[in-house]
C-alpha positions as CSV (number, residue, x, y, z in Angstrom):
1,X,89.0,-54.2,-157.5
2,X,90.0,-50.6,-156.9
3,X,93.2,-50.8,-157.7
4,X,92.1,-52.8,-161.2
5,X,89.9,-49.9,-162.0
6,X,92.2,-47.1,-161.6
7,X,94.9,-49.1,-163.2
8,X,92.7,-50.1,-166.5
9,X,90.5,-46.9,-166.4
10,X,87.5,-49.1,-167.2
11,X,85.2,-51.4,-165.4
12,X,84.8,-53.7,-168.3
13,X,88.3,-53.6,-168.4
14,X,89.0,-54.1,-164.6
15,X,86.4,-57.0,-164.8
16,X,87.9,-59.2,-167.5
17,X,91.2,-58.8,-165.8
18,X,90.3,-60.1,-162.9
19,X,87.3,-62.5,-164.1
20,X,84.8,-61.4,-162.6
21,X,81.2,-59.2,-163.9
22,X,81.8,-55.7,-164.9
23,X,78.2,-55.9,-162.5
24,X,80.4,-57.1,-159.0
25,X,83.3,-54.8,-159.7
26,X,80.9,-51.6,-159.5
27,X,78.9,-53.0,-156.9
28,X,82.5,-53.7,-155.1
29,X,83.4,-50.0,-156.0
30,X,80.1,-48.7,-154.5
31,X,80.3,-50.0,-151.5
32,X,83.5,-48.9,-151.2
33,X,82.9,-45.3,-151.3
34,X,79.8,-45.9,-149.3
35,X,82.3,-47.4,-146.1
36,X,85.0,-44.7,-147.0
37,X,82.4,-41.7,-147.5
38,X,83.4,-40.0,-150.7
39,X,83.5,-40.6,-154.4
40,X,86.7,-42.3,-155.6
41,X,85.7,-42.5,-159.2
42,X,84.1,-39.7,-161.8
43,X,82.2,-41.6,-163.9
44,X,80.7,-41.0,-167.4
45,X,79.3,-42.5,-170.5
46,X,83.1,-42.7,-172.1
47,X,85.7,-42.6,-169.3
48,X,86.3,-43.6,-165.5
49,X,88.4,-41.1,-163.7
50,X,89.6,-41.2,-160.0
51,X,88.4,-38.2,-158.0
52,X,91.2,-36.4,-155.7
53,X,90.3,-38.4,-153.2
54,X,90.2,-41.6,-155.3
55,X,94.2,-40.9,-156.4
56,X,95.2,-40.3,-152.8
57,X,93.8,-43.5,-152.1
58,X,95.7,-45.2,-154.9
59,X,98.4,-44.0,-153.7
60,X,97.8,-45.4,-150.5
61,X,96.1,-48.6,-151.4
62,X,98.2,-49.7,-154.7
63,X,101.5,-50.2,-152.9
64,X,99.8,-52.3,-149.7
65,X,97.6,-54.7,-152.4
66,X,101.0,-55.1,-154.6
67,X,102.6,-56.6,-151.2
68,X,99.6,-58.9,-150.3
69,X,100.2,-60.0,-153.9
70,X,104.0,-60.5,-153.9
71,X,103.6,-62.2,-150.3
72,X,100.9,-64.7,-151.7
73,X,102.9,-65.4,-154.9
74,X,106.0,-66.0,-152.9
75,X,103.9,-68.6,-150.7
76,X,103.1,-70.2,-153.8
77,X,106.5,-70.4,-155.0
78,X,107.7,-71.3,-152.1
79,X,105.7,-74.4,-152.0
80,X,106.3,-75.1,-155.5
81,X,103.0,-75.0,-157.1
82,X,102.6,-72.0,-159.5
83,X,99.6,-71.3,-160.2
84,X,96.8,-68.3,-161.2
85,X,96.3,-66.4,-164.2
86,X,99.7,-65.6,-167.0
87,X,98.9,-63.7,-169.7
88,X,101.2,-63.2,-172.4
89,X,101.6,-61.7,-176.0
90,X,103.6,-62.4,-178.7
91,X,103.6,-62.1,-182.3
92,X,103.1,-65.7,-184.8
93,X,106.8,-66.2,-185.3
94,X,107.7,-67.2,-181.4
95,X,104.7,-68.9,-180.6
96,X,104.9,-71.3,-184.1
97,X,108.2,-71.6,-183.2
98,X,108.7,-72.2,-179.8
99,X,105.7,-72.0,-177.4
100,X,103.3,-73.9,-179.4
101,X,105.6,-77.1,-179.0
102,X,106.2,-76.4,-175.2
103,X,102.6,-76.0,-173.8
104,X,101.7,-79.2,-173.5
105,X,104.8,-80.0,-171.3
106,X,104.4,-77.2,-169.4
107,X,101.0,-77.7,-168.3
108,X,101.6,-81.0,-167.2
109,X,104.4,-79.7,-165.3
110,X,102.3,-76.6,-164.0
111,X,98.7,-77.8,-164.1
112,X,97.5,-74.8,-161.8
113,X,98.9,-72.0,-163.7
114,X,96.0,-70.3,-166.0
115,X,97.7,-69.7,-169.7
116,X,95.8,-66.8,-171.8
117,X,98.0,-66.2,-174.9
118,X,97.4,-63.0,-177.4
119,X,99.1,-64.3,-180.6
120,X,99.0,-61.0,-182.7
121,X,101.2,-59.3,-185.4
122,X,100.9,-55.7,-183.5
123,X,103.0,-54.7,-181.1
124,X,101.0,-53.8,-177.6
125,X,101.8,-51.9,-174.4
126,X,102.0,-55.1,-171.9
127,X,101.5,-53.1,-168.8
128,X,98.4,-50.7,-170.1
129,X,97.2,-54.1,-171.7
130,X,97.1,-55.9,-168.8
131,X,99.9,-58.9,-169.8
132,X,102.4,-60.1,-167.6
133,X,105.0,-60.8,-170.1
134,X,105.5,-60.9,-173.9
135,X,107.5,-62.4,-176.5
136,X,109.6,-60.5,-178.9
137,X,112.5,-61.1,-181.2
138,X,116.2,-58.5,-179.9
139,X,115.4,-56.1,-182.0
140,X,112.1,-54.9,-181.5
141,X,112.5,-55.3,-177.2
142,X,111.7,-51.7,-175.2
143,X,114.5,-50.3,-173.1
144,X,112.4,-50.1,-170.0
145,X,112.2,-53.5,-170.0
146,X,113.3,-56.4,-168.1
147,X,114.4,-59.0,-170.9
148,X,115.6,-62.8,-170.3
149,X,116.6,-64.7,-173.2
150,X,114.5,-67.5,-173.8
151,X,116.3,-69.2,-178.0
152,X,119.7,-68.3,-179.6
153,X,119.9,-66.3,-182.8
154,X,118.4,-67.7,-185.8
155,X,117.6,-67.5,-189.6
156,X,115.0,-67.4,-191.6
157,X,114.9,-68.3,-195.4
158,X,113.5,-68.0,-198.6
159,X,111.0,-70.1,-200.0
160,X,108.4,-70.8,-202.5
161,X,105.9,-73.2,-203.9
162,X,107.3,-76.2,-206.7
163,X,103.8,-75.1,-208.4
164,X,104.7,-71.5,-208.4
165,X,108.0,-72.0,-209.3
166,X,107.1,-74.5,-212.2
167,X,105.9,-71.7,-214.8
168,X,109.1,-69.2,-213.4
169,X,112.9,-69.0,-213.8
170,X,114.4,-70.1,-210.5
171,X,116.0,-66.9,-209.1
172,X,120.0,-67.2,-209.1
173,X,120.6,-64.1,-207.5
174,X,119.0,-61.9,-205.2
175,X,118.3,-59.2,-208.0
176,X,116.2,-62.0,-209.7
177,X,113.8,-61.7,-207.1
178,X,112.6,-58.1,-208.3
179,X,110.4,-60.2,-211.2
180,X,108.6,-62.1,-208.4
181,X,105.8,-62.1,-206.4
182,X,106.5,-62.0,-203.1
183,X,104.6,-62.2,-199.6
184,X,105.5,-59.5,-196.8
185,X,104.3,-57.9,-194.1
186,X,104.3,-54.0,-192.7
187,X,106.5,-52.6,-189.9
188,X,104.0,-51.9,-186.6
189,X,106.6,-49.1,-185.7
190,X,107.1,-47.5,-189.6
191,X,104.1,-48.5,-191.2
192,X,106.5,-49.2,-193.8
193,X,106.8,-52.2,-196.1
194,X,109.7,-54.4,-194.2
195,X,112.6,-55.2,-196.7
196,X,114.1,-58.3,-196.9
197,X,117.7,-58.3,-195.9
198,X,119.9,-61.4,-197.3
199,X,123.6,-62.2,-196.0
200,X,125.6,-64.7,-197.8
201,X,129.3,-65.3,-196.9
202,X,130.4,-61.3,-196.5
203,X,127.9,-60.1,-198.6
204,X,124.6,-58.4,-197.3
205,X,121.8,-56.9,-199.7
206,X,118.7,-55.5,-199.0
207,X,115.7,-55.8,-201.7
208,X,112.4,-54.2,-201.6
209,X,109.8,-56.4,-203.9
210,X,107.9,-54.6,-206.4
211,X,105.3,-57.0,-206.9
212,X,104.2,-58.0,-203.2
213,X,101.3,-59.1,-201.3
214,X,101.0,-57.7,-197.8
215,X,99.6,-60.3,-194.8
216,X,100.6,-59.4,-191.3
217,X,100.3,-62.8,-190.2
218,X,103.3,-65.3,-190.7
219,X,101.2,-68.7,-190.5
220,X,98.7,-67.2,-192.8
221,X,102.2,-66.0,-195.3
222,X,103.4,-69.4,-195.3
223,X,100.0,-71.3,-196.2
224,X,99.8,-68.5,-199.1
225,X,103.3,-69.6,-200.4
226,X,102.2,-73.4,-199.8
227,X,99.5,-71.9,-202.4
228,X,101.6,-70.9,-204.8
229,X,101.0,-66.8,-204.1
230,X,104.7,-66.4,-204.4
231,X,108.2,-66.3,-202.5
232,X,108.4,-65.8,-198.9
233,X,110.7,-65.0,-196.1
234,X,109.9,-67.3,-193.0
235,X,112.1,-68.3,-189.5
236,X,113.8,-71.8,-191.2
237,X,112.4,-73.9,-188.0
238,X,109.0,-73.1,-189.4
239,X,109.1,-74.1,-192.8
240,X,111.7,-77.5,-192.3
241,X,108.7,-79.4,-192.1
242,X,107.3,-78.2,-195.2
243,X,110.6,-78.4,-197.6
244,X,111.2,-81.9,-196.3
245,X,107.4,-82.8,-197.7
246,X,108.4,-81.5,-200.8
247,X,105.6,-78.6,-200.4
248,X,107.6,-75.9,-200.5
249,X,111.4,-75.4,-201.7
250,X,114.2,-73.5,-200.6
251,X,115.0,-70.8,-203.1
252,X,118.5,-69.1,-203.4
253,X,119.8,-71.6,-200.7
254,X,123.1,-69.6,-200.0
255,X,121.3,-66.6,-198.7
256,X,119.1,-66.2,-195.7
257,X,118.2,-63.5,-193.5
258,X,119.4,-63.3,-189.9
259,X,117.0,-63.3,-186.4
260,X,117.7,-62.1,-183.4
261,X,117.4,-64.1,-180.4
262,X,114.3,-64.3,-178.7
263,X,113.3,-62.9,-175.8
264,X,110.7,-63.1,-173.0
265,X,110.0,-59.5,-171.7
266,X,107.9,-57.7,-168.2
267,X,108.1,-54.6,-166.6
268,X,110.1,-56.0,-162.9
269,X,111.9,-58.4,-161.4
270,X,110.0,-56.8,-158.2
271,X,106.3,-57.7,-159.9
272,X,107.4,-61.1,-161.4
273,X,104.6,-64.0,-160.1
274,X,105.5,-67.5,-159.4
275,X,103.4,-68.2,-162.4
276,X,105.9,-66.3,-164.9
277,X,109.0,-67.2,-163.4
278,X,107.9,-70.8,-163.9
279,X,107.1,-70.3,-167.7
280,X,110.7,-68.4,-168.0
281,X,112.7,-71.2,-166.4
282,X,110.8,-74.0,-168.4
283,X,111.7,-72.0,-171.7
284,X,115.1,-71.5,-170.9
285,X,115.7,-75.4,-169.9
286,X,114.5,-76.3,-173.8
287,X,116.1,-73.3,-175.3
């Protein structure tokens, strides 16, 4: 619980990580520094901050819990039953198109391990948020990271509503798309709106739509365009199902917009649980 608390800088935090009361982790804390003698913690009405003493003792203490954990987790793995907490991150995209479809599976397979999945369109700090892993497409993966691909490179398309396009000209090139209405989303790292960039054949354009909507999520995009809001970019696996129902159709069929493959991310190779390494190798055995 020490360790927790100088690691998340908050008791509340500290408690929710490990699932306890934020009530037993200071308890746990005071009696602590009542056995050891000395304040580890300064505490106030906004922040938790380890005394001298209290980083010393990190120092110390971080390095021999992280062993008692590593040795436990390699006991479980060893016996082959993963199990305990795996929290993970990702944005709508992989989850809709991957891990949705695998969880079922994978808890029958895994029954012990404890899922907690953050599906949200910002992009977090998995270690100061607590996460063992995330899930992010190539191109937005951090260079201190350990990355193992978990699906191939893929596209996504363009498509639209038969109601909206019913009143409209069909676009035929990519510079009929500037009298649409489109549906996009904002770069998380720019704050930008995020162009759409089309390839056909050897051509690649990029088109910035005047007349857009902006909705960070991607399921909440797509139900707009079932709608009829207006023309939107989406990962092809995720809208198949909906072009085949004749809800939405694919517009300017010849152009689509490549994806990166996608990737499953963590801090170390040293720090990976039974838990995660379980969830990796079942993605990459149905990638």
């Amino acid at each position: 619980m020490f360790v927790a608390v100088a690691e998340a800088g908050s008791f509340s935090e500290a408690a929710r990580r490990l699932g306890v009361s934020p009530s037993a982790v200071s308890q746990a804390i005071r009696s602590l520094e009542e056995r050891l003698g000395t304040p580890l913690f300064r505490r106030s009405t906004r922040s938790v901050r380890l005394t001298d003493v209290g980083s010393d003792y990190l120092l110390a203490a971080a390095p021999a819990v992280e062993q008692l954990r590593q040795a436990a987790e390699d006991a479980t793995g060893r016996s082959g039953r993963p199990a305990g907490p795996l929290r993970l991150t990702m944005p709508r995209a992989p989850f809709d198109q991957l891990i949705a479809s695998t969880l079922v599976a994978f808890k029958d397979a895994f029954p012990e391990v404890e899922l907690e999945i953050a599906v949200e369109a910002r992009l977090v700090d998995i270690v100061k948020q607590g996460y063992d892993a995330g899930l992010r497409f190539g191109n937005h993966l951090e260079k201190d990271m350990v990355a193992v691909q978990v699906a191939p490179p893929s596209a996504a398309i363009l498509v639209a509503a038969p109601s909206y396009l019913a009143n409209r000209p069909l676009p035929g090139s990519p510079s009929d798309l500037l009298t649409h209405r489109a549906i996009v989303c904002r770069s998380q790292l720019t704050g930008s709106i995020i162009p759409w960039t089309l390839v056909a054949a050897h051509d690649t354009i990029q088109i910035s739509l005047p007349e857009a909507t902006i909705v960070h999520d991607l399921a909440s995009q797509i139900d707009l365009a079932v709608r009829g809001l207006g023309i939107v970019s989406a990962p092809s696996a995720m809208v198949a199902a909906l072009i085949d129902e004749g809800r939405l159709t694919h517009v300017l069929p010849a152009w689509s917009s490549p994806m990166e493959a996608l990737y499953i991310y963590f801090p170390s190779r040293r720090h990976q649980s039974a838990a995660l390494r379980a969830f990796i190798g079942f993605l990459k055995g149905r990638s």
